[in-house]
C-alpha positions as CSV (number, residue, x, y, z in Angstrom):
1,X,-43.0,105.8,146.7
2,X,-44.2,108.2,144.6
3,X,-46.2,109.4,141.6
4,X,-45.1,111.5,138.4
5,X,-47.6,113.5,135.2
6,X,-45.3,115.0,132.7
7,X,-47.4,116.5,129.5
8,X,-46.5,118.6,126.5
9,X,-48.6,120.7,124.2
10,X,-46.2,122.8,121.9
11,X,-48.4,126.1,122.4
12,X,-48.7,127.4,125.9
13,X,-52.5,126.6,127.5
14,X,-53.8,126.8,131.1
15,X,-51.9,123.4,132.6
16,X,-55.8,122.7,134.0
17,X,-56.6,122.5,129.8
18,X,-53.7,120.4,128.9
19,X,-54.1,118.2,131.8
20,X,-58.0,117.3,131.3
21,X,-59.9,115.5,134.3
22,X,-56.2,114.0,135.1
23,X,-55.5,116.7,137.3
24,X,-57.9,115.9,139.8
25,X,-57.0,112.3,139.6
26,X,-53.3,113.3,140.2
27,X,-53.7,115.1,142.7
28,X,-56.1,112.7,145.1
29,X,-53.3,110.5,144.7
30,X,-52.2,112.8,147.5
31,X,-54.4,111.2,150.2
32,X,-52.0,108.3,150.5
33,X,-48.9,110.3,148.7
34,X,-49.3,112.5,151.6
35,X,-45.5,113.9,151.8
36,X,-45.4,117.0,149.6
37,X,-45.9,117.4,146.3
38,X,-43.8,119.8,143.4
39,X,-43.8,121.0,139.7
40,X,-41.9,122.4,137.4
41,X,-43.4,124.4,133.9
42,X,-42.2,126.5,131.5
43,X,-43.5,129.9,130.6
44,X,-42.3,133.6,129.4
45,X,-39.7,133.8,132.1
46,X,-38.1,130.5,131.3
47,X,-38.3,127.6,134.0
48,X,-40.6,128.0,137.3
49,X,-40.2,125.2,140.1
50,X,-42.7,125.0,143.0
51,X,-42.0,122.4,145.9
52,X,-44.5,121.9,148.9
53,X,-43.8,119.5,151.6
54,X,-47.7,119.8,152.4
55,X,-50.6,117.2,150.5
56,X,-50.9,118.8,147.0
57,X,-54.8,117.7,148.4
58,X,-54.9,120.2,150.7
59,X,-55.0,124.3,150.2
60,X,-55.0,126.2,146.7
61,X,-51.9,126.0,145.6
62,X,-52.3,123.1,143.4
63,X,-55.4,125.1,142.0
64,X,-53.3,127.8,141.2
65,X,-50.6,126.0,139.8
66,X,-53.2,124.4,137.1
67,X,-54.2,127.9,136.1
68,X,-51.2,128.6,135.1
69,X,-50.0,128.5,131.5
70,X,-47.1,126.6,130.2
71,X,-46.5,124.4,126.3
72,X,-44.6,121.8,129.3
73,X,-44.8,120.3,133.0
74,X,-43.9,117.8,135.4
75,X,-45.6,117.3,138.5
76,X,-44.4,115.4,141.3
77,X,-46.7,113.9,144.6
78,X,-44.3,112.7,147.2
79,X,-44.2,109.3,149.4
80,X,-41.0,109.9,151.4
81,X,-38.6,106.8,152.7
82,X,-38.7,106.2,155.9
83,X,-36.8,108.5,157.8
84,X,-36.3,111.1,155.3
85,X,-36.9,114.3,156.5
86,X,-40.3,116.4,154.8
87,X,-38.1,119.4,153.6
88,X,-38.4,121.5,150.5
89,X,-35.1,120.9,150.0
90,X,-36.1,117.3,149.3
91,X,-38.9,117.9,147.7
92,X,-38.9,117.3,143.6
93,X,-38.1,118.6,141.1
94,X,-34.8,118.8,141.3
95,X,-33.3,121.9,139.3
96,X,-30.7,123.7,137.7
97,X,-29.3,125.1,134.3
98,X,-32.8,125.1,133.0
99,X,-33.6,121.4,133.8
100,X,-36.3,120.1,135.9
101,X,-36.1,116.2,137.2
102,X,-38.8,113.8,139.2
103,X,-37.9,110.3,140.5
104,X,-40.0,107.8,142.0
105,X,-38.6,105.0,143.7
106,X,-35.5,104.5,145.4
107,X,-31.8,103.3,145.5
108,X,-29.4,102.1,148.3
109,X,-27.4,102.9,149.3
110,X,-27.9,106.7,148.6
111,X,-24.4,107.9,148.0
112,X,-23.4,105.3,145.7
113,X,-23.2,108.1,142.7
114,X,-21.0,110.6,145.6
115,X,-18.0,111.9,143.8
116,X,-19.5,112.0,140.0
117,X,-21.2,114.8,140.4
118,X,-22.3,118.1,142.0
119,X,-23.0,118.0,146.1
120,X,-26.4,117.7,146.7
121,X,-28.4,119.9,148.7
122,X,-30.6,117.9,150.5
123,X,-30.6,114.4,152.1
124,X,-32.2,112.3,148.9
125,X,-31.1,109.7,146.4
126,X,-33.3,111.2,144.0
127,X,-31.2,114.6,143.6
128,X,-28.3,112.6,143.3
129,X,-29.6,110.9,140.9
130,X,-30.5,114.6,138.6
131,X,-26.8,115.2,139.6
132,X,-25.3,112.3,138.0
133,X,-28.1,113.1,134.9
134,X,-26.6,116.7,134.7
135,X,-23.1,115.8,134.7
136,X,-23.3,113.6,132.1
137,X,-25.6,115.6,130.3
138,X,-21.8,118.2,129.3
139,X,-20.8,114.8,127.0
140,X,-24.0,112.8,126.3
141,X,-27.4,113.3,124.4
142,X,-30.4,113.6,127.6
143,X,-31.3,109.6,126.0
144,X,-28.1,108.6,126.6
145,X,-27.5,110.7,130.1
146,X,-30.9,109.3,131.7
147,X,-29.6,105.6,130.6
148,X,-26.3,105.7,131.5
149,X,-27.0,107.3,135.7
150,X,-29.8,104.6,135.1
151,X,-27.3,101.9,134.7
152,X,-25.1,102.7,137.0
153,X,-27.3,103.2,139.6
154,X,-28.4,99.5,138.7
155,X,-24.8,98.1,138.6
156,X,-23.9,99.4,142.2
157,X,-27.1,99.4,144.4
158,X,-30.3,97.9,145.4
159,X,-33.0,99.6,143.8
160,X,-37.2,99.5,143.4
161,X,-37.6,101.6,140.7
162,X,-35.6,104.2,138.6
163,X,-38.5,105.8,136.7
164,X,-38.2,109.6,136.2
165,X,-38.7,113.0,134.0
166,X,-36.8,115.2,132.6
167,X,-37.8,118.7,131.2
168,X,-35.3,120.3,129.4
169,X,-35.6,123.5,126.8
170,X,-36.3,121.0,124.1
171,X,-37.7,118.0,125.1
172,X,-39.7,116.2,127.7
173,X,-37.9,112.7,128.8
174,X,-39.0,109.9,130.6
175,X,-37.1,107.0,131.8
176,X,-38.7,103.3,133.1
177,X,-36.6,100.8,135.0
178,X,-38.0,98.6,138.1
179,X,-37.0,95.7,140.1
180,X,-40.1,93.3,139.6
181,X,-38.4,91.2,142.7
182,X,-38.0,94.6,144.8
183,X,-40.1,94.3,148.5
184,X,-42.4,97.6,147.3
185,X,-42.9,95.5,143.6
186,X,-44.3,92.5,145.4
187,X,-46.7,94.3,147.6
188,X,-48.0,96.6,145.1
189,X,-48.5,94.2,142.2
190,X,-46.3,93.8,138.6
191,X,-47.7,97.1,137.0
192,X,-47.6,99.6,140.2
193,X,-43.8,101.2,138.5
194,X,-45.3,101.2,135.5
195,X,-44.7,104.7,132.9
196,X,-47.5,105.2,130.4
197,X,-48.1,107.7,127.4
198,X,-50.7,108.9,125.3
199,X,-49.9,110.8,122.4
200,X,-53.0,112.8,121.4
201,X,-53.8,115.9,118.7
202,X,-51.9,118.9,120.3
203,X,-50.5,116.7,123.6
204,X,-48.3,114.3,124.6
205,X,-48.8,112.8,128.6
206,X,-46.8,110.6,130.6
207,X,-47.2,109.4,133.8
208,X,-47.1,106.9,137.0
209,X,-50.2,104.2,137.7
210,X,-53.2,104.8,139.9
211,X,-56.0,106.7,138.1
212,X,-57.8,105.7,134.9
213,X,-55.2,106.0,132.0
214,X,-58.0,104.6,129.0
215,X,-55.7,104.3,125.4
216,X,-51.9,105.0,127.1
217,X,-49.4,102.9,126.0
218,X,-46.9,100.7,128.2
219,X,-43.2,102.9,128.1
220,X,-40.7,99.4,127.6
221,X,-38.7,98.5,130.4
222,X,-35.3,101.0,130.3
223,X,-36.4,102.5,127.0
224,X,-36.9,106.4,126.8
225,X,-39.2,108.4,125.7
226,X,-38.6,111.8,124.2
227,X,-41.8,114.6,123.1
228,X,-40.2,117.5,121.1
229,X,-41.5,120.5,123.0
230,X,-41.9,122.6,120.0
231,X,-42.9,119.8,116.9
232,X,-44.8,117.5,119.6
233,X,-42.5,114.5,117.8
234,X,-42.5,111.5,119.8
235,X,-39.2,108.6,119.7
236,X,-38.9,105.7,122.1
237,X,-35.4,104.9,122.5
238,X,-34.3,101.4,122.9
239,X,-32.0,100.3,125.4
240,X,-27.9,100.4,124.8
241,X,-24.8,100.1,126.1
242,X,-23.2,103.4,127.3
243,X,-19.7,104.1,128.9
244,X,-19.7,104.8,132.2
245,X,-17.0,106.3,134.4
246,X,-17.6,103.8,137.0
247,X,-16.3,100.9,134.8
């Protein structure tokens, strides 16, 4: 499994600033989420993406990475499934027309979403997963997009979790849905899928378990969260029924 920090500050900062002593904490989570590690930040020239299938522990890159200044990030650390291979090319986030995606958990089987969207590139469930998100994203609201590839990931395959982020131009998204009954959900205890938030003066963070999170709030169980980029607005989106091609 793996771990996911989203934040949002409205006016560009060094992601180090935005990101407090939560950096470091992230990023130790390497030691056991050993299997690469990615982000994804805006700036002048639009969208950058980074993917290492390295520990985000080890060398300077992460360093650098928090030097750099952006109003919005995800960061991704990486524990692959067994037997996936340690490519960039399965490394997250996941990319394209200006949208950056993180998952952590998984789904089986993988290619249960095949045909409803783009091809994916790599080997992972995960990018088809942002595929799915992206195609449905032409007709739907991202809310409605994230729930809908949510719920019919949920109607046709085994899953442990479903949690992810999406950046997009206007907004940062998350997205929490788990299997409490799920193999990983028993060994690692009710609260390991977990998403929290903290809305703060001049940030907004969200992110997985496993380091002190004093004063965030519990994201609902398949509810969404949306943080404005520009106004910093927060909205928690309920669940509802959505159409679904696969009906």
């Amino acid at each position: 499994m793996c771990r996911l920090l989203g934040v949002v500050t409205g006016t560009p900062v060094p992601l180090a600033e935005s990101l407090g002593s939560h950096a470091g904490a992230f990023r130790e989570l390497s030691a056991e989420h050993c299997h690469g590690w990615g982000a994804a930040h805006t700036g002048s020239a639009g969208l950058t993406v980074v993917r290492h299938t390295t520990p985000a522990r080890e060398g300077a890159e992460f360093a650098e990475l928090a030097a750099r200044e952006t109003d919005a990030a995800v960061l991704h650390i990486r524990l692959a499934s067994p037997g996936m291979p340690l490519r960039a090319v399965n490394t997250h986030p996941f990319s394209a027309d200006g949208a950056a995606f993180v998952h952590n958990g998984h789904f089986l089987p993988p290619d249960v979403l095949d045909g409803l969207a783009a091809e994916p590139q790599g080997n992972t469930d995960s990018e088809r997963y942002f595929l799915r998100v992206l195609a449905l994203l032409r007709d739907h609201e991202p809310p409605a997009a994230i729930a809908t590839a949510a719920a019919e990931i949920a109607g046709q395959a085994e899953f442990s979790s479903l949690n992810c982020l999406l950046l997009t131009e206007q907004a940062l998204y998350a997205y929490t849905q788990h299997d409490p009954d799920s193999p990983v959900s028993r060994r690692r205890g009710a609260d390991f899928f977990d998403l929290r938030y903290r809305v703060e003066p001049g940030r907004v963070l969200v992110g997985s378990t496993g380091w002190p999170q004093d004063g965030w709030q519990v994201l609902p169980q398949r509810h969404v969260l949306e943080v404005e980029r520009k106004s910093l607005r927060v909205a928690v989106h309920a669940p509802r029924p959505y159409s679904s091609t696969m009906d």
